[in-house]
C-alpha positions, 0 to 999 in steps of 0.5 A: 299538921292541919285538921283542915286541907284545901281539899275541904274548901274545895269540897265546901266550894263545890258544895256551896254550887251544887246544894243538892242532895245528888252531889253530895251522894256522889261526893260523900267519901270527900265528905267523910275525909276531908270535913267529917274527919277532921271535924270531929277530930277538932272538937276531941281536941278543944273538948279536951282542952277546955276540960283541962281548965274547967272540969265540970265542962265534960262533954263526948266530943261526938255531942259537941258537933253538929249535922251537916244537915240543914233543918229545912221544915221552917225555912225559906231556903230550902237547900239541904246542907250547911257550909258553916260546922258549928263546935259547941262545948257546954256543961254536960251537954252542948245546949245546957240552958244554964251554964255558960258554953264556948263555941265555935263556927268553921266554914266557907265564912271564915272563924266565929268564935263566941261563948256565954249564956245563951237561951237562960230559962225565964227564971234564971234569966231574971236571975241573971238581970238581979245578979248585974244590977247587984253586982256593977263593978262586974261588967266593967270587970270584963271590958277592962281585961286587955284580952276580952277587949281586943277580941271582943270589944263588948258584951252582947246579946238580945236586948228587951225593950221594956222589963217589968217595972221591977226590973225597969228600975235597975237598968239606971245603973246597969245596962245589962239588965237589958240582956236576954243573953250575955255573949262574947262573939267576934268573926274572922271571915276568910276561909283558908283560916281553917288550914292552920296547923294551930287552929285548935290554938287559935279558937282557944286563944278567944276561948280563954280571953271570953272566959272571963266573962263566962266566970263572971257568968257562972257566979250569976247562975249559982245560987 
């Protein structure tokens, strides 16, 4: 049975349209139904299923998703709501800083999927930079698995320019010591995705081929 239904594109459709706080009043019992429940019944299940592999991944299911409410204060745009839900499964919470996390974007854009070592603090993410450069076979490690490659191709994430000169010295061997963040990303932009009856399978098909980046990961951020 699908999480998803047709009848949550075309309330996302009619989102998209109408981005106002008035039709989404008169149409919050389609809301509630046809995304809302569903939603949260998907991250149940990757939560569930991400635990099973990696135990120290503990997470209320509830604290994996995220509001439909747009943060307007900053932003140009001013419409209230988003079109794209996001599922995040972290160490004990959604944004742990210093752990690898797994997530996931659903929506009128299709499937995202990605995962990784986001917003290290500086610290750690100098850490990170030391741990790569004293470690080149990791990186390659990564790319040669056949799963990561097919899926994700790369390792990425913002890049510095230029890195103290302690730092500097170790990109001549290691190109990652450039990174910022250390992610796998890949997107499958067609909506009618989400109406797979095995979407939970198909986000933790891409979740267990990045992982293994994300093992690499955690070896970094342990001392």
């Amino acid at each position: 049975m699908s999480y998803f239904t047709n009848k949550t594109l075309t309330f996302l459709r009619g989102l998209n349209r109408n981005n106002s706080k008035a039709w989404f009043d008169e149409h919050r019992a389609d809301y509630q139904q046809h995304l809302r429940e569903p939603y949260l019944a998907l991250a149940e299940d990757l939560c569930e299923a991400v635990g099973l592999g990696e135990p120290e991944y503990e997470l209320d299911p509830k604290r994996a998703i995220y509001r439909i409410n747009r943060d307007i204060r900053f932003s140009n745009d001013k419409t209230p709501y988003k079109t794209n839900l996001g599922i995040t499964v972290g160490r004990r919470e959604k944004h742990d800083p210093s752990w690898p996390a797994y997530t996931v974007r659903i929506g009128l854009d299709g499937i995202a999927i990605g995962g990784g070592l986001y917003m290290p603090e500086p610290p750690l993410r100098d850490q990170v930079r030391r741990w790569f450069a004293a470690h080149p076979e990791a990186a390659p490690s990564v790319l040669a698995d056949s799963d990561y490659g097919r899926y994700f191709g790369e390792i990425s994430g913002e890049r510095n320019k230029r890195l103290p000169k302690d730092l500097a010295e170790l990109t001549h061997n290691e190109p990652l010591v450039f990174n910022k963040q250390w992610l796998f990303w890949a997107e499958w932009p067609d909506a009618k995705l989400l109406l797979d009856p095995d979407l939970d399978q198909f986000i933790m098909q891409r979740w267990q081929a990045g992982r293994v980046l994300n093992d690499v990961l955690k070896r970094a951020v342990t001392r």
